[in-house]
Backbone as numpy.savetxt, mean C-alpha at the origin, in Angstrom:
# Nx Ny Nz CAx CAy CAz Cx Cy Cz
49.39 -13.13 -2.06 48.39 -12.49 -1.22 48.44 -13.11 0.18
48.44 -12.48 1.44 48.54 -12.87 2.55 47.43 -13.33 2.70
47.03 -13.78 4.47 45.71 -13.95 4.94 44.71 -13.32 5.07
45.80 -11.74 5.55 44.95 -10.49 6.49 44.01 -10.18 5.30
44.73 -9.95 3.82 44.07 -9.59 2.22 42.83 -10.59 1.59
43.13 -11.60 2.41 42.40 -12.66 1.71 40.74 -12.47 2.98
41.75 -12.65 4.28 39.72 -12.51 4.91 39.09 -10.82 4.63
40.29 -9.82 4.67 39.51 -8.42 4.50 38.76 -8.84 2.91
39.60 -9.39 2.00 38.47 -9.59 0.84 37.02 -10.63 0.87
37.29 -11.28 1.50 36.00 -12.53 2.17 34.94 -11.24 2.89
35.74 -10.85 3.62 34.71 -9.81 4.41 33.87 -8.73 3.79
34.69 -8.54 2.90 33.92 -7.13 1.82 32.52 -7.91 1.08
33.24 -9.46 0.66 32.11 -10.01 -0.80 30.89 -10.50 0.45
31.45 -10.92 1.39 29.83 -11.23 2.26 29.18 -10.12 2.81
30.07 -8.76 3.33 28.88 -7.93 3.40 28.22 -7.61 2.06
28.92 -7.20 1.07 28.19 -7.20 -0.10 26.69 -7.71 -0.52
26.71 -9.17 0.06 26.08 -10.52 -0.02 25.09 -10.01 0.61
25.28 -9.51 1.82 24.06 -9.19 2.77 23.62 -7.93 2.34
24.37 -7.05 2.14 23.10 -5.83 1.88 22.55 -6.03 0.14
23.15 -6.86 -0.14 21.84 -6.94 -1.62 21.04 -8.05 -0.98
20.94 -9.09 -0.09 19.69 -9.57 0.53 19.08 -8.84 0.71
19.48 -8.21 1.33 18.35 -6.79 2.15 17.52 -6.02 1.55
18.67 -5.78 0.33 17.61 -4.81 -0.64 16.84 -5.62 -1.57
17.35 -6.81 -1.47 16.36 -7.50 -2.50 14.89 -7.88 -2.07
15.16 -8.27 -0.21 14.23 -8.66 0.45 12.81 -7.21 0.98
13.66 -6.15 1.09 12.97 -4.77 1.15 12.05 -4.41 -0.30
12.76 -4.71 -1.36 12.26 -4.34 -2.46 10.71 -5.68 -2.83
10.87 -6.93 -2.43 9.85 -7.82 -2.33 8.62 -7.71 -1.45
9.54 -6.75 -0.48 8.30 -6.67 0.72 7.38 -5.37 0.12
7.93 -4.33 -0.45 7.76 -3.70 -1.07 6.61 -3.39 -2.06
6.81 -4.61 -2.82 6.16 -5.36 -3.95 4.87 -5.99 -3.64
5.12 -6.62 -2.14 3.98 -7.56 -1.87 2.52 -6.47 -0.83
3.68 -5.27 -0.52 3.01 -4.24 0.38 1.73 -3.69 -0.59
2.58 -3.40 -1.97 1.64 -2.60 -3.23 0.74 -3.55 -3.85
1.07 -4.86 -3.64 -0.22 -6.06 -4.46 -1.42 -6.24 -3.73
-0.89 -6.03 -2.18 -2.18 -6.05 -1.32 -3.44 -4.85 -1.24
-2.14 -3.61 -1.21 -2.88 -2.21 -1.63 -3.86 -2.14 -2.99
-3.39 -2.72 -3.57 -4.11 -2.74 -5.03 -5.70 -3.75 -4.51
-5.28 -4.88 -3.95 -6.34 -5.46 -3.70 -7.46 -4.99 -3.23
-6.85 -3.85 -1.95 -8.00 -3.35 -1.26 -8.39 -2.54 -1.89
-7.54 -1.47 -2.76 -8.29 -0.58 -3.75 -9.45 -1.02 -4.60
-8.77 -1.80 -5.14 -10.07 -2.77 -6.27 -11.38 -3.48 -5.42
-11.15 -3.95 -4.02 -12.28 -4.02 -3.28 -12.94 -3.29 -3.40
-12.39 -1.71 -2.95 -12.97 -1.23 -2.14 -13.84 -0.05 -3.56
-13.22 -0.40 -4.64 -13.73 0.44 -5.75 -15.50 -0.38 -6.27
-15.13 -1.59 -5.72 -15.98 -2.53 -6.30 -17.25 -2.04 -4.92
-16.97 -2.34 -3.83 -18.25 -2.18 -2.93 -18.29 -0.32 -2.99
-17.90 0.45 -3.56 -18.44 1.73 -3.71 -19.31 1.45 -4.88
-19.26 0.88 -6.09 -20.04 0.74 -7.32 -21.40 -0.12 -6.42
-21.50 -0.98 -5.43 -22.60 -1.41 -5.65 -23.12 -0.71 -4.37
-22.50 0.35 -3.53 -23.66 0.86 -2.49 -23.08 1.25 -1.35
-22.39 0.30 -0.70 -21.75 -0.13 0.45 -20.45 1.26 0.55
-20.70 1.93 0.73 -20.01 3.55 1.00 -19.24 3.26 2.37
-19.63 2.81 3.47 -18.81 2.14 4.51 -17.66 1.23 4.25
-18.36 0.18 3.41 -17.52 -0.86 3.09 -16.11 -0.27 2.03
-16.59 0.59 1.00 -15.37 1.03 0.38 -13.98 1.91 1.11
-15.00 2.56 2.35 -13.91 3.59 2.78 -12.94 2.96 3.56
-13.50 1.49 4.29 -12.92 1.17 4.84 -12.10 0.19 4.51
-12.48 -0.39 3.13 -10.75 -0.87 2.12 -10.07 0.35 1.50
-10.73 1.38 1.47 -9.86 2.15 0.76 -8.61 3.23 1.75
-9.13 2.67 3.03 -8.72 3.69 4.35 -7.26 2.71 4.31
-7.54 0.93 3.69 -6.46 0.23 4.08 -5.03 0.17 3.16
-5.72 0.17 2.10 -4.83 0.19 0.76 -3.93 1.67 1.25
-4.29 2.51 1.81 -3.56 3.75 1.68 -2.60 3.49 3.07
-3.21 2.74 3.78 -2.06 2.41 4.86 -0.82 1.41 4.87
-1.18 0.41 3.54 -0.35 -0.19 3.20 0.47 0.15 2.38
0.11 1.12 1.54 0.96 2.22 0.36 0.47 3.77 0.25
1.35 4.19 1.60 0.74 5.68 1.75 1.28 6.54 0.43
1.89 5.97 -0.49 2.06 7.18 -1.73 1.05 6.43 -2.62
-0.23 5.90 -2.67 -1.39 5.09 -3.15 -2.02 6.51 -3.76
-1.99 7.28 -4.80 -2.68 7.73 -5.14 -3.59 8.09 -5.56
-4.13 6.90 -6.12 -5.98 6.67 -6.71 -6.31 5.99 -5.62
-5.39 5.35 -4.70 -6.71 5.21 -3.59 -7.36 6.38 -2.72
-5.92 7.54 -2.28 -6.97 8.91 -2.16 -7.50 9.23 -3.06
-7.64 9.29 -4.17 -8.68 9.95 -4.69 -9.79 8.76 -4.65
-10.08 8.04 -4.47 -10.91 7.24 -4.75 -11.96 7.35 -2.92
-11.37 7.30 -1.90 -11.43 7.63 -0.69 -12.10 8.84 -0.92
-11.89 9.81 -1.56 -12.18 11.71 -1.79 -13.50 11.15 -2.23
-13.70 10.34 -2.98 -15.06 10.22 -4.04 -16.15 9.70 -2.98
-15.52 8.77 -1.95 -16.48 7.94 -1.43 -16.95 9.04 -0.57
-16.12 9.57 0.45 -16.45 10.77 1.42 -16.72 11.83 0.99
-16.86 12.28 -0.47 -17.89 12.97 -1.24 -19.79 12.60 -1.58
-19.48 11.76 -1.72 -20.66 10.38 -1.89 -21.52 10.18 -0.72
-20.36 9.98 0.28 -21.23 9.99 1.51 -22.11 11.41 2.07
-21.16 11.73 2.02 -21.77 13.02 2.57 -23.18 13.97 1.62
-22.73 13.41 0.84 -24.08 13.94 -0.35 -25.18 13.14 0.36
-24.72 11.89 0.23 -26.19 10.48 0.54 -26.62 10.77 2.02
-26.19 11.82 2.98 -26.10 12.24 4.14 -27.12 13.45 4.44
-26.78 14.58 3.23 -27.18 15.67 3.53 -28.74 15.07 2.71
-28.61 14.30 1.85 -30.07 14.14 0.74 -31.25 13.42 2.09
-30.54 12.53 2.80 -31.40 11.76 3.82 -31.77 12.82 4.76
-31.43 13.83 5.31 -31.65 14.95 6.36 -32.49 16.08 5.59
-32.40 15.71 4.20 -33.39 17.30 3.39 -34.96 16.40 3.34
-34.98 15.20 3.77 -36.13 14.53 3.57 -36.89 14.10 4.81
-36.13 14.60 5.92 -36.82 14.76 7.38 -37.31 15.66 7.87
């Protein structure tokens, strides 16, 4: 095997090297994007159960920005801005 065979093969196994960093490092970021989303979901599920309708929408506004294919956090978002708006129209039928 010559030289030219030997660095074109060096050259192939380190790019190799680097794009599975990449994807390994994309797929972690990935990972750590959806653990945070979850967090704010579960916040934000928790301050809708005790009242705080502001407070949920606005973890639940985050979780979906950190994992826009977050699907129970829109729906969960749908519930609160359902919620609200009920607790909205009930306060204005009493003025």
């Amino acid at each position: 095997m010559n030289d030219s065979v030997r660095l074109q093969a060096i050259a192939r196994l380190w790019m190799r090297g680097l794009l599975l960093a990449f994807l390994v490092g994309s797929l972690l970021s990935s990972l750590q994007a959806q653990t945070n989303s979850k967090s704010f979901f579960d916040t934000g599920t928790g301050k809708f159960f005790s009242g705080d309708l502001t407070g949920a929408m606005a973890d639940l506004n985050k979780a979906i920005e950190l994992n826009p294919n977050f699907a129970e956090a829109y729906c969960g978002r749908g519930i609160v801005r359902y919620s609200k708006d009920k607790k909205d129209r009930a306060g204005r039928s009493l003025t």
